[in-house]
N, C-alpha and C positions, 0 to 999 in steps of 0.2 A: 664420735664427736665431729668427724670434719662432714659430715651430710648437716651439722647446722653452723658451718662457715661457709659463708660465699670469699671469693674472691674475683678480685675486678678488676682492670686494664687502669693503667695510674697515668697521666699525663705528669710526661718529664718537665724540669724548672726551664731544659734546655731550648725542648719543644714549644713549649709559653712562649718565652724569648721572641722565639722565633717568627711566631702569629704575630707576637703584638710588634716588633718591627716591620715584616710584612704591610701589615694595615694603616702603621703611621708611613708607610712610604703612598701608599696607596690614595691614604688622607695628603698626603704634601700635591702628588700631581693631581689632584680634584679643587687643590687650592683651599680645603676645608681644614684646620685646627680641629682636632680631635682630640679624646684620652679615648685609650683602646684598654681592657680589662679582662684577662686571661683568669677563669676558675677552673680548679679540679673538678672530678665527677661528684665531690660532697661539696661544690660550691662555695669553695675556700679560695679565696685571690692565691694566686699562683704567678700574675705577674701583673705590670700597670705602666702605663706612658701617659701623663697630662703632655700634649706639645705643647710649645711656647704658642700663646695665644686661645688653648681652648678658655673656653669659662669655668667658671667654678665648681658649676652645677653639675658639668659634665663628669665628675669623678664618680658621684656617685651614682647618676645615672646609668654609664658605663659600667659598674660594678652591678648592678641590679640588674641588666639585661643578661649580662654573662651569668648571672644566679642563676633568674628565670629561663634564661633556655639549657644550662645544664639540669637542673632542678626537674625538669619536665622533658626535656629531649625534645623540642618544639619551637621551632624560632619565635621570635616574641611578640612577629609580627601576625602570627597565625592564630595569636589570643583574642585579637578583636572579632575578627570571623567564627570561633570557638562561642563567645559568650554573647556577640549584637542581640542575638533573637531572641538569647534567652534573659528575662526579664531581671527575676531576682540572680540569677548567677552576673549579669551585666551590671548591678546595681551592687552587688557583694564584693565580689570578686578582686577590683580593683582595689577597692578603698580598705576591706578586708584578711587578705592577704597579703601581709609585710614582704615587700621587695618586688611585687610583681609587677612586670612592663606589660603591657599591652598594644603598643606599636613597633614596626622596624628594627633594629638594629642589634638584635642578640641570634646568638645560631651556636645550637648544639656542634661540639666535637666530635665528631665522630671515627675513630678508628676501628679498624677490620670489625665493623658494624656493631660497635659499644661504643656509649656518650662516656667519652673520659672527658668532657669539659665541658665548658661554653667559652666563648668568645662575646665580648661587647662592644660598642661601640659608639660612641657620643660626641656630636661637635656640629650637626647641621642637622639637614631634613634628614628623618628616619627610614628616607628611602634612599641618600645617599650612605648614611652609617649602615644600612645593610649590601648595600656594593663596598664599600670597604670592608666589612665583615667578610662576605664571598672572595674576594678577592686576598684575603689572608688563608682563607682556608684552602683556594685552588694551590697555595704552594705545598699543601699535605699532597696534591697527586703528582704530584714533580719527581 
């Protein structure tokens, strides 16, 4: 029986914490209001920060980045380059599959080289929510 169980690396509540403060400190000295959204390896919120001032929009966006890049193990900014050339997958894709980001701002978790998470990120350009993202994660090599 247990050759048809896997087992898999769990991102702790404590570890979440820890990213999504991280990235709101990160969001405060960038000057940018954010919500930062910490999911498990099955893409279950795990943890959330709206700061004072993000928008509203950003909740869920931030939740949907951290899906799609634990969901896939692929930042979410790596989806546009993945699908531009391809036609029907570019034209599918998005609009198709529930929950999927295709710019900036979500990045797989990775511990001792398993996606136990994703991370999101939501409150400005997608290229600075993924510098805040990065800059959550550089405190995993601390």
């Amino acid at each position: 029986m247990s050759a048809q169980v896997r087992q898999r690396a769990a991102l702790s509540n404590e570890l979440a914490r820890q990213l999504v403060d991280a990235a709101r400190e990160a969001a405060a000295e960038l000057g940018q209001p954010s919500t930062v959204a910490v999911v498990d390896e099955s893409g279950h919120l795990n943890a959330l920060a709206r700061m004072d001032g993000a928008a509203l929009l950003t909740l869920e966006i931030a939740q949907d980045k951290a899906y799609t890049a634990a969901g896939f193990g692929l930042p979410t900014d790596q989806w546009h380059e993945f699908i531009k050339d391809d036609q029907p997958l570019a034209m599918g894709a998005p609009t198709g599959i529930r929950r999927l980001i295709v710019f900036g701002g979500g990045l797989p978790i990775v511990v001792d080289g398993q996606v136990v998470g994703g991370i999101g990120v939501s409150g400005g350009h997608w290229s600075d929510d993924i510098k805040i993202a990065k800059a959550a994660l550089a405190t995993l090599e601390d």
